[in-house]
mmCIF file of the N, C-alpha and C atoms, coordinates in Angstrom:
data_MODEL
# 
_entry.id   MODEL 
# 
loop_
_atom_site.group_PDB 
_atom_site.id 
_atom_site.type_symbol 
_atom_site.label_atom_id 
_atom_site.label_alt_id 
_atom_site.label_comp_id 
_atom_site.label_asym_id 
_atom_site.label_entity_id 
_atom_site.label_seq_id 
_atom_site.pdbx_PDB_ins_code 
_atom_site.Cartn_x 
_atom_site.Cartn_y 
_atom_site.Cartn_z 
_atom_site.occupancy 
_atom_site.B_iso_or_equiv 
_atom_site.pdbx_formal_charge 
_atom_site.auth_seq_id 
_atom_site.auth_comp_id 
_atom_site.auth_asym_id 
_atom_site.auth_atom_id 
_atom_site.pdbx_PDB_model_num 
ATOM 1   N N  . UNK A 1 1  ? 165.177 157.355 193.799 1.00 0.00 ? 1  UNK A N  1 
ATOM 2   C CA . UNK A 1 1  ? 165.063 156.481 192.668 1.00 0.00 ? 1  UNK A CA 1 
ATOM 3   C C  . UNK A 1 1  ? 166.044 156.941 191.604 1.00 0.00 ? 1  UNK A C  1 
ATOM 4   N N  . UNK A 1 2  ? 166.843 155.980 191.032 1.00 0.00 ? 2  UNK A N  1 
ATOM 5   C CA . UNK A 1 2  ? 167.550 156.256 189.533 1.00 0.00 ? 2  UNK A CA 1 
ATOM 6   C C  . UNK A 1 2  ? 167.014 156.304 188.879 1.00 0.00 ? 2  UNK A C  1 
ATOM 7   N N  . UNK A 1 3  ? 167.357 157.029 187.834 1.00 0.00 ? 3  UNK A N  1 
ATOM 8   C CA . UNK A 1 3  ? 166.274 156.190 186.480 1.00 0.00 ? 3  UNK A CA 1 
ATOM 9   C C  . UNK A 1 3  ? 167.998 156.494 185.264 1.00 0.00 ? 3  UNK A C  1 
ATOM 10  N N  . UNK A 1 4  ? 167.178 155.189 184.617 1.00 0.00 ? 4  UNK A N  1 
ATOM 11  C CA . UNK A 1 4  ? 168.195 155.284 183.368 1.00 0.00 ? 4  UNK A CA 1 
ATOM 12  C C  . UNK A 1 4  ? 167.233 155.388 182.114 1.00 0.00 ? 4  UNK A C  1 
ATOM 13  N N  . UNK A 1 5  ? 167.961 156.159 181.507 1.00 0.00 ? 5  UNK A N  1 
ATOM 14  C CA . UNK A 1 5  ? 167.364 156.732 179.762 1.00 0.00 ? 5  UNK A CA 1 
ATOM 15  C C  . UNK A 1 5  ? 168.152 156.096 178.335 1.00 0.00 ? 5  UNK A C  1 
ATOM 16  N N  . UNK A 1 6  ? 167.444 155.204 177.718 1.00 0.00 ? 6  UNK A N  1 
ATOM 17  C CA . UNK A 1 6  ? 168.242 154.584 177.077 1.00 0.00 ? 6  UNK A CA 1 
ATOM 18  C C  . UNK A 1 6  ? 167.732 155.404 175.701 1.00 0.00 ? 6  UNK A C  1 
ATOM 19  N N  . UNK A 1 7  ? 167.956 156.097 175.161 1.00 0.00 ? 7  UNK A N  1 
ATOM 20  C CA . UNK A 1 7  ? 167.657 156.834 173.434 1.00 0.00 ? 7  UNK A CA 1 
ATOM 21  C C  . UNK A 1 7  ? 168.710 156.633 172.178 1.00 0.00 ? 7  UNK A C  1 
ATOM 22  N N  . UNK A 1 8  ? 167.683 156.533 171.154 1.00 0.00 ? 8  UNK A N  1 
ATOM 23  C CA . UNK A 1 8  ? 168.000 156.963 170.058 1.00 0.00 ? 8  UNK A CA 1 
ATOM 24  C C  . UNK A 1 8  ? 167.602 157.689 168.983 1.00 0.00 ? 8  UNK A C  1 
ATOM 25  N N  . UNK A 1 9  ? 167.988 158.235 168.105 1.00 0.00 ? 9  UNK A N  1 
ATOM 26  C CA . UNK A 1 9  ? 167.725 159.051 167.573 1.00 0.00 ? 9  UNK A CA 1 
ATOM 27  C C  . UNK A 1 9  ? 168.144 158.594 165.847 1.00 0.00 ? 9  UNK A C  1 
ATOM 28  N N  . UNK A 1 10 ? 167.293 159.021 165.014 1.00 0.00 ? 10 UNK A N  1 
ATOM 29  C CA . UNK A 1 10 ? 166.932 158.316 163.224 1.00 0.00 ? 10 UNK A CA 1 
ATOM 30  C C  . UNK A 1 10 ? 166.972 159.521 163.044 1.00 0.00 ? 10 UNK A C  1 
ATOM 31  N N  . UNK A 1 11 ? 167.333 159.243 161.035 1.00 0.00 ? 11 UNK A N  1 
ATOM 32  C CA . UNK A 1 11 ? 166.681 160.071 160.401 1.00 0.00 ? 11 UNK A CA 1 
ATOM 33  C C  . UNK A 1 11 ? 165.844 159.629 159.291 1.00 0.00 ? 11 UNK A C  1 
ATOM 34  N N  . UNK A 1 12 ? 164.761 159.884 159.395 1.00 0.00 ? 12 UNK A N  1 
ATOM 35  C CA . UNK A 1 12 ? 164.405 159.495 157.698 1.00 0.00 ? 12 UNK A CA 1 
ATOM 36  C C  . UNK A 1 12 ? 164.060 160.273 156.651 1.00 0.00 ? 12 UNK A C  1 
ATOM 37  N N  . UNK A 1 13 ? 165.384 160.026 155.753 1.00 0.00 ? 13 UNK A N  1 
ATOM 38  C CA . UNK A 1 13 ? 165.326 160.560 154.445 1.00 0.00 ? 13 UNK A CA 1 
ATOM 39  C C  . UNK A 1 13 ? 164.362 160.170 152.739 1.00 0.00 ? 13 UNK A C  1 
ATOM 40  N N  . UNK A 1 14 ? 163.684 159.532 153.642 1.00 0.00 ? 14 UNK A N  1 
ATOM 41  C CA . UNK A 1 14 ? 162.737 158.913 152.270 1.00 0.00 ? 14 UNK A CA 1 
ATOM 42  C C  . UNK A 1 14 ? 161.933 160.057 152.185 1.00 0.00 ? 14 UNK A C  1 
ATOM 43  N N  . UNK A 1 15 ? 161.293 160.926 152.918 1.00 0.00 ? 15 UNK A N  1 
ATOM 44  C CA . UNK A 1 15 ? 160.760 162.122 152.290 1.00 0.00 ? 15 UNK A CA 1 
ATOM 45  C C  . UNK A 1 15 ? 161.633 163.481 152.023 1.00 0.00 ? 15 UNK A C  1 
ATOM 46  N N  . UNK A 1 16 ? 160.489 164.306 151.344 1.00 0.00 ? 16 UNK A N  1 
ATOM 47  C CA . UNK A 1 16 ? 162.093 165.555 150.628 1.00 0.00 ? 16 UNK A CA 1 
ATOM 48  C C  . UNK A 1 16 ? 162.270 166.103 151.516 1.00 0.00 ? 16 UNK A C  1 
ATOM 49  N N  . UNK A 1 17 ? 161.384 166.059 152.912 1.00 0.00 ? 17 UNK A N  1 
ATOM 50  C CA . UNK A 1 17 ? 161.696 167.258 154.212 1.00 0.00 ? 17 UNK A CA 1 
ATOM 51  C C  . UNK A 1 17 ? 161.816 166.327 155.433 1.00 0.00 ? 17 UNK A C  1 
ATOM 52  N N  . UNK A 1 18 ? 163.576 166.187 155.596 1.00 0.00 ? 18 UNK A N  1 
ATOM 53  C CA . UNK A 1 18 ? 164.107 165.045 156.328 1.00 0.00 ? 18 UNK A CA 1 
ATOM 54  C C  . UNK A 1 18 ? 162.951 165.147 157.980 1.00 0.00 ? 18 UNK A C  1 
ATOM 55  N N  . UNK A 1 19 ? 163.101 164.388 158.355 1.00 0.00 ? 19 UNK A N  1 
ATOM 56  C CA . UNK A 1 19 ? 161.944 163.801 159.240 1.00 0.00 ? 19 UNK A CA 1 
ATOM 57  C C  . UNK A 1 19 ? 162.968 163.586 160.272 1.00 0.00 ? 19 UNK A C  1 
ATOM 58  N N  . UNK A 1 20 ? 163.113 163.598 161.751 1.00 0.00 ? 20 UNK A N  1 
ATOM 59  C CA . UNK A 1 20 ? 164.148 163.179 162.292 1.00 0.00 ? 20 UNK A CA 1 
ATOM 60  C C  . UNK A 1 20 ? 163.080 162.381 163.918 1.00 0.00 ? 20 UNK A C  1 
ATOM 61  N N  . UNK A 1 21 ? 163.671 161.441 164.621 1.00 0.00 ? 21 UNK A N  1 
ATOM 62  C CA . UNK A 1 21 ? 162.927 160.931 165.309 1.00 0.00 ? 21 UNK A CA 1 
ATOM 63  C C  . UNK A 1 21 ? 163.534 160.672 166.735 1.00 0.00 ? 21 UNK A C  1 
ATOM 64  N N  . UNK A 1 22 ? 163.254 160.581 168.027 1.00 0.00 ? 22 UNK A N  1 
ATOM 65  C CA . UNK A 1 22 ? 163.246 160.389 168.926 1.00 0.00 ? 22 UNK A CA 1 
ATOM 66  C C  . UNK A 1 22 ? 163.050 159.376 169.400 1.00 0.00 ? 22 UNK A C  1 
ATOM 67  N N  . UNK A 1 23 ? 163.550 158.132 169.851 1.00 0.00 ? 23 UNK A N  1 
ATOM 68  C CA . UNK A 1 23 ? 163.288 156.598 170.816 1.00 0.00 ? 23 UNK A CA 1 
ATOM 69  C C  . UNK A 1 23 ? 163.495 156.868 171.905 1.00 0.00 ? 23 UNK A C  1 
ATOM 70  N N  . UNK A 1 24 ? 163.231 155.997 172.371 1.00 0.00 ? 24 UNK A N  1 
ATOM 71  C CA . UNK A 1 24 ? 164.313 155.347 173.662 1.00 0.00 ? 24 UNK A CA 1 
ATOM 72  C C  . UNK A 1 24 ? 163.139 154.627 174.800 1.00 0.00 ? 24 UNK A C  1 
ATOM 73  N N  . UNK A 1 25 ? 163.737 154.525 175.997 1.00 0.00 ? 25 UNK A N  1 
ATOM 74  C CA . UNK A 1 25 ? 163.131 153.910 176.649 1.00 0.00 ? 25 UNK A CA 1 
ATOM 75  C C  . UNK A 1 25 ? 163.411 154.031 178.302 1.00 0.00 ? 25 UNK A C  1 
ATOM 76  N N  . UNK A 1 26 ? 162.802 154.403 179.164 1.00 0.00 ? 26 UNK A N  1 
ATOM 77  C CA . UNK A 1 26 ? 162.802 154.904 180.408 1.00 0.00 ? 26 UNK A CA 1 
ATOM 78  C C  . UNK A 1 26 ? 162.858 153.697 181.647 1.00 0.00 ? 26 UNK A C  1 
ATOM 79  N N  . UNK A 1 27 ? 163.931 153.031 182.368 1.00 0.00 ? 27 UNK A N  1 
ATOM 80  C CA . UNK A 1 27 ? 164.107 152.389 183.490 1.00 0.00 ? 27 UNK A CA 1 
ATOM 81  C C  . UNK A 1 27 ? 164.382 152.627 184.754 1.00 0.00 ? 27 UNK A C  1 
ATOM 82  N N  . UNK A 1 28 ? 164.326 151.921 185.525 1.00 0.00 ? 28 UNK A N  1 
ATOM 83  C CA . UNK A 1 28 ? 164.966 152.107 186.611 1.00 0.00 ? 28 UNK A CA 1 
ATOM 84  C C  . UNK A 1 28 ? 165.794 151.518 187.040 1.00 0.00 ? 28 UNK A C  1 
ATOM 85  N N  . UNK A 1 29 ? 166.640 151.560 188.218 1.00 0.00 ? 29 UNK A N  1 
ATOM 86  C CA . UNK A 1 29 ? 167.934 150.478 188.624 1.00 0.00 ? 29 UNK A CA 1 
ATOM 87  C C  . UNK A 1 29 ? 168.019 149.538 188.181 1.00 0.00 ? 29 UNK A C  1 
ATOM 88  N N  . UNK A 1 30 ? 166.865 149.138 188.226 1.00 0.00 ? 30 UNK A N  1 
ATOM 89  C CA . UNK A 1 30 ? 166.622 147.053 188.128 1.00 0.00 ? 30 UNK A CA 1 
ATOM 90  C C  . UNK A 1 30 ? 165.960 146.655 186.810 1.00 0.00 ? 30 UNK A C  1 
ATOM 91  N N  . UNK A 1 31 ? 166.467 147.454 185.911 1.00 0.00 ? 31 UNK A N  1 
ATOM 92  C CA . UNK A 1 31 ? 165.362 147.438 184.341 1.00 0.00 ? 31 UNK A CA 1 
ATOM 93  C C  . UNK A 1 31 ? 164.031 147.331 184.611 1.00 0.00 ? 31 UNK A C  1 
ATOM 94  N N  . UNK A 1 32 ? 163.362 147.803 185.501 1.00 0.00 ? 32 UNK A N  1 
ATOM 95  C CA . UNK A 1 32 ? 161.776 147.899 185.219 1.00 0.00 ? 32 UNK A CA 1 
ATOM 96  C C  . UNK A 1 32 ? 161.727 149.421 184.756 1.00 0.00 ? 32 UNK A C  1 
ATOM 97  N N  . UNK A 1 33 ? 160.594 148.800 183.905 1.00 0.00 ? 33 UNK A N  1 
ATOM 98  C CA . UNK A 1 33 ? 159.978 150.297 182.594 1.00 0.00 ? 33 UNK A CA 1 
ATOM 99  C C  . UNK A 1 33 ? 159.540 151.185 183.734 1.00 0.00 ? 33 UNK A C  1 
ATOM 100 N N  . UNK A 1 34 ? 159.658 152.577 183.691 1.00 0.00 ? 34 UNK A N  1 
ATOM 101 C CA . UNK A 1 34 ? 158.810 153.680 184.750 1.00 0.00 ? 34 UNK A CA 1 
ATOM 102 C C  . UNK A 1 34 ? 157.944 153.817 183.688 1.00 0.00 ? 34 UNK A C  1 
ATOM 103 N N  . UNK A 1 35 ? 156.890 153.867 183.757 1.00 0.00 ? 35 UNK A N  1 
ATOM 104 C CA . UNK A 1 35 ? 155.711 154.286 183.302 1.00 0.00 ? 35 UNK A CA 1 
ATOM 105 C C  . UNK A 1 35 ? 154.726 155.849 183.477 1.00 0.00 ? 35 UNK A C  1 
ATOM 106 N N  . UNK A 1 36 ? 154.747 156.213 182.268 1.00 0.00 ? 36 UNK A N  1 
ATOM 107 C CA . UNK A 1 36 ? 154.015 157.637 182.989 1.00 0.00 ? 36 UNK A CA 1 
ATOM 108 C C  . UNK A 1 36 ? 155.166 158.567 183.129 1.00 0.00 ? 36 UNK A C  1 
ATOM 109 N N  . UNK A 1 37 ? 156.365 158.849 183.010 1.00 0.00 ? 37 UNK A N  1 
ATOM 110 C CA . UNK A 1 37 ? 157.750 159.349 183.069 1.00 0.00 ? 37 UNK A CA 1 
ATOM 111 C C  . UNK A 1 37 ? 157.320 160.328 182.145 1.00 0.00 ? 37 UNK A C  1 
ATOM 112 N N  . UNK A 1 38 ? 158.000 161.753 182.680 1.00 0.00 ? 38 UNK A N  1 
ATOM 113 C CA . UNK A 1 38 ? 157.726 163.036 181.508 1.00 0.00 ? 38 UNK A CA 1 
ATOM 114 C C  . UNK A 1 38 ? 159.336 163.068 181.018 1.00 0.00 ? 38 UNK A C  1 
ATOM 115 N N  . UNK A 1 39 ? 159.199 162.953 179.500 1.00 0.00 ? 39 UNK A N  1 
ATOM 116 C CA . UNK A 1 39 ? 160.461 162.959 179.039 1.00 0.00 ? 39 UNK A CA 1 
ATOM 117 C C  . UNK A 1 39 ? 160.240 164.381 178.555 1.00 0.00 ? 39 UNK A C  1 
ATOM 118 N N  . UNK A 1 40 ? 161.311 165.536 178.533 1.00 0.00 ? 40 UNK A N  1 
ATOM 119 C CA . UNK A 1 40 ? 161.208 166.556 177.872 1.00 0.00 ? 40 UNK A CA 1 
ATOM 120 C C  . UNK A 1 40 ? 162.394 166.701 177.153 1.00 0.00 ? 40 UNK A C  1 
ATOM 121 N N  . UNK A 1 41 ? 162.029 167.366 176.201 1.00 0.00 ? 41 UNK A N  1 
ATOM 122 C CA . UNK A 1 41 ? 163.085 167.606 174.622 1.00 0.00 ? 41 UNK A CA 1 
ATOM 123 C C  . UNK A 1 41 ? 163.538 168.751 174.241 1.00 0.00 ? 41 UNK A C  1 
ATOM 124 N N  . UNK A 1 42 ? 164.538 169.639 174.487 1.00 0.00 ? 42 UNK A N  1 
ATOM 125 C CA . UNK A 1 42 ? 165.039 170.575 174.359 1.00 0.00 ? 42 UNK A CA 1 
ATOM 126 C C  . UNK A 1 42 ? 166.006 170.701 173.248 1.00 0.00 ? 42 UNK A C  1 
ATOM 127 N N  . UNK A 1 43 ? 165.983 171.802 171.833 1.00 0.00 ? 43 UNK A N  1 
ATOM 128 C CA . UNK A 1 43 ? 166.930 171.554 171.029 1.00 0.00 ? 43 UNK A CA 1 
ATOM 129 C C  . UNK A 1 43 ? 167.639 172.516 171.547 1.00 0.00 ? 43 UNK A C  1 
ATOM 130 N N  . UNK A 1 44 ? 169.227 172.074 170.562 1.00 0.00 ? 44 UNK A N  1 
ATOM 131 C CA . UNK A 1 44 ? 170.432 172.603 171.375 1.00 0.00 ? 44 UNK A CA 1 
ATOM 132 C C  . UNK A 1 44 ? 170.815 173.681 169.777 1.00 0.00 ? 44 UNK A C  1 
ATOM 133 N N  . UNK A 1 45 ? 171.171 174.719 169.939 1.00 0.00 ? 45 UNK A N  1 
ATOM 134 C CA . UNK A 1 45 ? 172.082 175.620 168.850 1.00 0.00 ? 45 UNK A CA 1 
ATOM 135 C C  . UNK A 1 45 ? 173.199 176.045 169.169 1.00 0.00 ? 45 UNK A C  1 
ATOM 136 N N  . UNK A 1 46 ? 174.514 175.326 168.652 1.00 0.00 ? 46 UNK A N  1 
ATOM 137 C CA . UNK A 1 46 ? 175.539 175.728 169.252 1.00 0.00 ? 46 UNK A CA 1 
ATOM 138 C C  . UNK A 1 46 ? 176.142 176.566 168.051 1.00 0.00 ? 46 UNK A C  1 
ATOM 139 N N  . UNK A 1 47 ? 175.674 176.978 167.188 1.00 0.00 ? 47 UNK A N  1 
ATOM 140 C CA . UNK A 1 47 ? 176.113 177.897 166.112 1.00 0.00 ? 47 UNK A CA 1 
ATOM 141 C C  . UNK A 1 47 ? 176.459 178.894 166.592 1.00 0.00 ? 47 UNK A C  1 
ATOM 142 N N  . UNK A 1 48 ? 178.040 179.486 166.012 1.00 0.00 ? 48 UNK A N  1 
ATOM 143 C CA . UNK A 1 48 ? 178.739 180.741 166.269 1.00 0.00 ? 48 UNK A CA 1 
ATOM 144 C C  . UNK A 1 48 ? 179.041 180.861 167.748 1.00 0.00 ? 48 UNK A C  1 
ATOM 145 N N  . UNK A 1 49 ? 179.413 179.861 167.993 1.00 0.00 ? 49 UNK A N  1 
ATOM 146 C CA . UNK A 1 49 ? 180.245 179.847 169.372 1.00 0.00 ? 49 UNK A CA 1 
ATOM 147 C C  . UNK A 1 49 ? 179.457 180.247 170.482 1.00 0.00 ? 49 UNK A C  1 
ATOM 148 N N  . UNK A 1 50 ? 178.073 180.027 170.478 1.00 0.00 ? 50 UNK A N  1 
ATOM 149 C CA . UNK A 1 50 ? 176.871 179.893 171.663 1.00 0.00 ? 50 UNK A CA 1 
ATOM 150 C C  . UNK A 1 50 ? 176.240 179.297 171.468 1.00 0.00 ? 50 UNK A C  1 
ATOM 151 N N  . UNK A 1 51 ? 175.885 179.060 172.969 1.00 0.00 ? 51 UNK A N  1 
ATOM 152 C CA . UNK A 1 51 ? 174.546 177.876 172.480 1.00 0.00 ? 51 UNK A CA 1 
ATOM 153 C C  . UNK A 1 51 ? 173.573 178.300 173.574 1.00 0.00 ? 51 UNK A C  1 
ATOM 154 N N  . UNK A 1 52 ? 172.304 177.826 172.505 1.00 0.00 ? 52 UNK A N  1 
ATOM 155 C CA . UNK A 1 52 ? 170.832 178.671 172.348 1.00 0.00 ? 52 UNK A CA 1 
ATOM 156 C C  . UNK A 1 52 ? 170.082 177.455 172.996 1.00 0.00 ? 52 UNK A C  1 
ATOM 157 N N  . UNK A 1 53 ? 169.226 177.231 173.690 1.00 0.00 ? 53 UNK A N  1 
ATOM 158 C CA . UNK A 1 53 ? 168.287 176.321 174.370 1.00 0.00 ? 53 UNK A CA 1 
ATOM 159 C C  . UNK A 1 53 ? 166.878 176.318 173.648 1.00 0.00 ? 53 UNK A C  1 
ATOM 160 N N  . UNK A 1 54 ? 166.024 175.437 172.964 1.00 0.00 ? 54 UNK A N  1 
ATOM 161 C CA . UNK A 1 54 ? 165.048 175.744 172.918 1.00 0.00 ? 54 UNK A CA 1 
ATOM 162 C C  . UNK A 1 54 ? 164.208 174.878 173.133 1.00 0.00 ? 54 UNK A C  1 
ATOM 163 N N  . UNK A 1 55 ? 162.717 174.869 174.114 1.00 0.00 ? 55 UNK A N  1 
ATOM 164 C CA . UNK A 1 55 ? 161.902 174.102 173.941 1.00 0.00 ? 55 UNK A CA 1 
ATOM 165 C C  . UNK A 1 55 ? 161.215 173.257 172.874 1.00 0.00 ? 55 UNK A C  1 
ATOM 166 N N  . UNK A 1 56 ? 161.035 171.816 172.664 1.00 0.00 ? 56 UNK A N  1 
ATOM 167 C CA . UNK A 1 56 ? 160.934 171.451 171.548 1.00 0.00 ? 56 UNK A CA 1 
ATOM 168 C C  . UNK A 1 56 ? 159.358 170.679 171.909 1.00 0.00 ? 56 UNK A C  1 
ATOM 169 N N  . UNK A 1 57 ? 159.823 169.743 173.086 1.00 0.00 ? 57 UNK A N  1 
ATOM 170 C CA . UNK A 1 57 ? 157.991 169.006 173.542 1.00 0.00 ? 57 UNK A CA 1 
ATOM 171 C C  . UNK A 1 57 ? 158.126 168.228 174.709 1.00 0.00 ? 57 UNK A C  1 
ATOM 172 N N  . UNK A 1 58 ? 157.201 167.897 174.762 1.00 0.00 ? 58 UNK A N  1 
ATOM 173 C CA . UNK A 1 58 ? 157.121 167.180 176.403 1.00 0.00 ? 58 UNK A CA 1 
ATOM 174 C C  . UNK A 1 58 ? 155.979 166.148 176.248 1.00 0.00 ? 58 UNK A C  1 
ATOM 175 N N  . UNK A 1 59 ? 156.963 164.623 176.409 1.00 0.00 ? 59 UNK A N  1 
ATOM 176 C CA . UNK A 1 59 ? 155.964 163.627 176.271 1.00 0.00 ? 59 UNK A CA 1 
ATOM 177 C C  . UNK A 1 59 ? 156.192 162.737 177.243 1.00 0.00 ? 59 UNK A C  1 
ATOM 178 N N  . UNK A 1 60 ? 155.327 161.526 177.652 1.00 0.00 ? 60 UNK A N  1 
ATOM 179 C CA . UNK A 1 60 ? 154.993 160.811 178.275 1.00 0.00 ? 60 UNK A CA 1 
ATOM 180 C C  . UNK A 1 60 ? 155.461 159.410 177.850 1.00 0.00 ? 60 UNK A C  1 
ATOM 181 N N  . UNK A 1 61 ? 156.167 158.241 178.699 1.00 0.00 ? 61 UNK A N  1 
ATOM 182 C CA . UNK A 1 61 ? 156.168 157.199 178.545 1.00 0.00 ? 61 UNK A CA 1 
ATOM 183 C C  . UNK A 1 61 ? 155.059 156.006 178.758 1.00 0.00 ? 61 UNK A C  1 
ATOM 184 N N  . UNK A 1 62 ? 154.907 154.858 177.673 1.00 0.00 ? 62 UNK A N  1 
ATOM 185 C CA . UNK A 1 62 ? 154.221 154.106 177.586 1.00 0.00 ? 62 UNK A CA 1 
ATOM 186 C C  . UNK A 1 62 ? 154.200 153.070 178.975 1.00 0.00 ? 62 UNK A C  1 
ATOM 187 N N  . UNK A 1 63 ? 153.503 151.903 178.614 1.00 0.00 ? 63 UNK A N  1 
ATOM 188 C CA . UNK A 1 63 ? 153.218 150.857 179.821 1.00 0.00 ? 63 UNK A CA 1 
ATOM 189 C C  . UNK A 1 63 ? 154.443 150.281 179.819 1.00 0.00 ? 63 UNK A C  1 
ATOM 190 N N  . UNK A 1 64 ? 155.837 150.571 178.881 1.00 0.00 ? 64 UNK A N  1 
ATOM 191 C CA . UNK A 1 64 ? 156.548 149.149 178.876 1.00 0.00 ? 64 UNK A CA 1 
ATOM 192 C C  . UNK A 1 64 ? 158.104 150.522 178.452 1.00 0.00 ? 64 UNK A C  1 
ATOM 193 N N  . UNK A 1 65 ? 157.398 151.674 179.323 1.00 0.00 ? 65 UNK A N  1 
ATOM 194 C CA . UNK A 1 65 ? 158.616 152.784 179.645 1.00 0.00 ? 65 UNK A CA 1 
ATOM 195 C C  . UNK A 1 65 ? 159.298 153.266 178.089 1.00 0.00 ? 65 UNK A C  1 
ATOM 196 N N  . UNK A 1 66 ? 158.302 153.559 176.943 1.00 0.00 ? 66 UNK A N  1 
ATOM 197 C CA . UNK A 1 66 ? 158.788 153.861 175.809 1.00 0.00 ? 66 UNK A CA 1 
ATOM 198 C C  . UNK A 1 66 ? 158.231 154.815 175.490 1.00 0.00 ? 66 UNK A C  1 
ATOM 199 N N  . UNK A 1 67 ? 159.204 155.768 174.757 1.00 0.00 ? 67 UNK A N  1 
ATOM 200 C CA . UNK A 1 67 ? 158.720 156.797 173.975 1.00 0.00 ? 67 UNK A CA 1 
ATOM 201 C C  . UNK A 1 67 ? 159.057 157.118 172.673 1.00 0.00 ? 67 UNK A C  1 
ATOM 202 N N  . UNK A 1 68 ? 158.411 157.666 171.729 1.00 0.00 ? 68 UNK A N  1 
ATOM 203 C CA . UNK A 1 68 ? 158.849 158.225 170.667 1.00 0.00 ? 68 UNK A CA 1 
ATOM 204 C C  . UNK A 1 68 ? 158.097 159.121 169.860 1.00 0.00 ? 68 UNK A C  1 
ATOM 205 N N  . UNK A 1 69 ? 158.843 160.390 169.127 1.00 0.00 ? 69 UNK A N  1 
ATOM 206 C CA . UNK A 1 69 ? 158.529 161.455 169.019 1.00 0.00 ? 69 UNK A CA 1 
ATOM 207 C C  . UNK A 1 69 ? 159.322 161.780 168.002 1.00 0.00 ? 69 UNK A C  1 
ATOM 208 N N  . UNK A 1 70 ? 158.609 162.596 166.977 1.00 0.00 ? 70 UNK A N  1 
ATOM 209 C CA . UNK A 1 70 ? 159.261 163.238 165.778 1.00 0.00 ? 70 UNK A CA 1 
ATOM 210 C C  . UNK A 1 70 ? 159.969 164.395 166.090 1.00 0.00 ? 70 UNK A C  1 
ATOM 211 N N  . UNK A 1 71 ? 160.920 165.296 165.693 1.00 0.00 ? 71 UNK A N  1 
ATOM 212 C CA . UNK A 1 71 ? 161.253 166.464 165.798 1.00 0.00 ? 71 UNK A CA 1 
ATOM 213 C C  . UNK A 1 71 ? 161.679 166.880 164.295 1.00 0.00 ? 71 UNK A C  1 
ATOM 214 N N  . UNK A 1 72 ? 161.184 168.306 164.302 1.00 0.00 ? 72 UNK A N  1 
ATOM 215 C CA . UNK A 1 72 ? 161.884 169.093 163.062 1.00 0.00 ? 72 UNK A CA 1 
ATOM 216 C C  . UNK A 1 72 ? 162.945 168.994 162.194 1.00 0.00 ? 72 UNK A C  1 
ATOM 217 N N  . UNK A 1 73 ? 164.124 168.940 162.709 1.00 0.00 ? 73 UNK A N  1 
ATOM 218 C CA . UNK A 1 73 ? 164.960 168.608 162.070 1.00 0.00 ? 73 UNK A CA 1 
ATOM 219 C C  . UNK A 1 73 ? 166.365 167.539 163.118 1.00 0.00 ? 73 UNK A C  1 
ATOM 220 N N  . UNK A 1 74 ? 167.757 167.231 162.048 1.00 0.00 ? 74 UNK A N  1 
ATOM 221 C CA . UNK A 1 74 ? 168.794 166.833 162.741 1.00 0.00 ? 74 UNK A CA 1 
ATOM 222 C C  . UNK A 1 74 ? 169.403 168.134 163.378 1.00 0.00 ? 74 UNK A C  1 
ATOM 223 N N  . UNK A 1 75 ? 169.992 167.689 164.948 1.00 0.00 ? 75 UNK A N  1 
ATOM 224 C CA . UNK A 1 75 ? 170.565 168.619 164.874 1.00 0.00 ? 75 UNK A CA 1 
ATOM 225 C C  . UNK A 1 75 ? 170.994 167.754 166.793 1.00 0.00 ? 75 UNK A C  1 
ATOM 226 N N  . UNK A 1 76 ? 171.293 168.736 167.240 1.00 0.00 ? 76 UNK A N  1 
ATOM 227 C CA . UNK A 1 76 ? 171.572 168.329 168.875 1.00 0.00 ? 76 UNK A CA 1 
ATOM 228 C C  . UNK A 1 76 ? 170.480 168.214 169.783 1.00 0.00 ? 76 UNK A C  1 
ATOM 229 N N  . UNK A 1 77 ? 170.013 167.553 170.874 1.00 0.00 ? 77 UNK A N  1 
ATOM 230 C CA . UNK A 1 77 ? 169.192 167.601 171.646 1.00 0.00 ? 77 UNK A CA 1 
ATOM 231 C C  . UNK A 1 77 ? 169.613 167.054 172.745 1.00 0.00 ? 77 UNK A C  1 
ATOM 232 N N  . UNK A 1 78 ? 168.991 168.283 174.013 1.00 0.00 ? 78 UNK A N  1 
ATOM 233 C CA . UNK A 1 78 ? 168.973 167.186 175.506 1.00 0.00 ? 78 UNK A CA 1 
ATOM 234 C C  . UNK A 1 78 ? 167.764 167.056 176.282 1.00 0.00 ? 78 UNK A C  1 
ATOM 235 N N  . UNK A 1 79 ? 167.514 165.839 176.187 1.00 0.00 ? 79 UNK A N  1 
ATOM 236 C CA . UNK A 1 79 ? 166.665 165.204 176.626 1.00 0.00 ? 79 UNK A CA 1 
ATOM 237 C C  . UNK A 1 79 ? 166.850 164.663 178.427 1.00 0.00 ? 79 UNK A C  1 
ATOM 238 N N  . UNK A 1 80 ? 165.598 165.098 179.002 1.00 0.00 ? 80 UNK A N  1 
ATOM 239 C CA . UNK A 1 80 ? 165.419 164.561 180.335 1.00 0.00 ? 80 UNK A CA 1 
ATOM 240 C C  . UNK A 1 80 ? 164.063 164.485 180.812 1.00 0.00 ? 80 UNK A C  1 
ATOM 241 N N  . UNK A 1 81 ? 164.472 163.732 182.126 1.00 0.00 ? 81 UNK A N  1 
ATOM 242 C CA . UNK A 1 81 ? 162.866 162.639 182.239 1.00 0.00 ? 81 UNK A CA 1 
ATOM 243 C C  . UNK A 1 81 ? 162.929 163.132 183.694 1.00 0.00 ? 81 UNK A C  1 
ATOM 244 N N  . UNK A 1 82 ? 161.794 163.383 184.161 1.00 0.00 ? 82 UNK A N  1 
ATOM 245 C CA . UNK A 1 82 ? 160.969 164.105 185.474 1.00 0.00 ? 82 UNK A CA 1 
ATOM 246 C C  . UNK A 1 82 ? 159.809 162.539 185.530 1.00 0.00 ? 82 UNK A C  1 
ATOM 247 N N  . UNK A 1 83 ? 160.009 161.852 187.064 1.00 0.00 ? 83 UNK A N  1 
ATOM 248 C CA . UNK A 1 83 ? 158.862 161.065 187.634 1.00 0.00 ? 83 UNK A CA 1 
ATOM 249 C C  . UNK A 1 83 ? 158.287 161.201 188.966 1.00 0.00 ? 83 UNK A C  1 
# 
């Protein structure tokens, strides 16, 4: 099975401690939603010429292959989906 990962990523600055957010939406070949799909979220630190991996969360897609999730701050992330 393929799956395609369609994401995006916000920020919202309307509060004083920026808020940053996670979308997207989980398919397969033929645009049907996978459902139940473990998306996991890993932040990236590429400061000072390495880069640092860190676990961030691990969530689940909806009936209609959607997810979304807050994270700490802006910054890099790689995201991948296990079904």
């Amino acid at each position: 099975m393929f799956i395609i990962l369609v994401a995006g990523f916000s920020l919202d600055y309307a509060q004083s401690n920026q808020q940053a957010s996670v979308t997207g939406t989980v398919v397969d070949e033929d645009g049907n939603p996978i459902i139940g799909a473990n998306v996991t979220i890993l932040s990236l630190d590429v400061r000072y010429y390495r880069q640092r991996v860190s676990f961030v969360k691990i969530i689940k897609t909806d009936s209609a292959g959607r997810f979304s999730t807050s994270v700490d701050r802006e910054g890099a992330y790689l995201i991948y989906v296990t079904y």
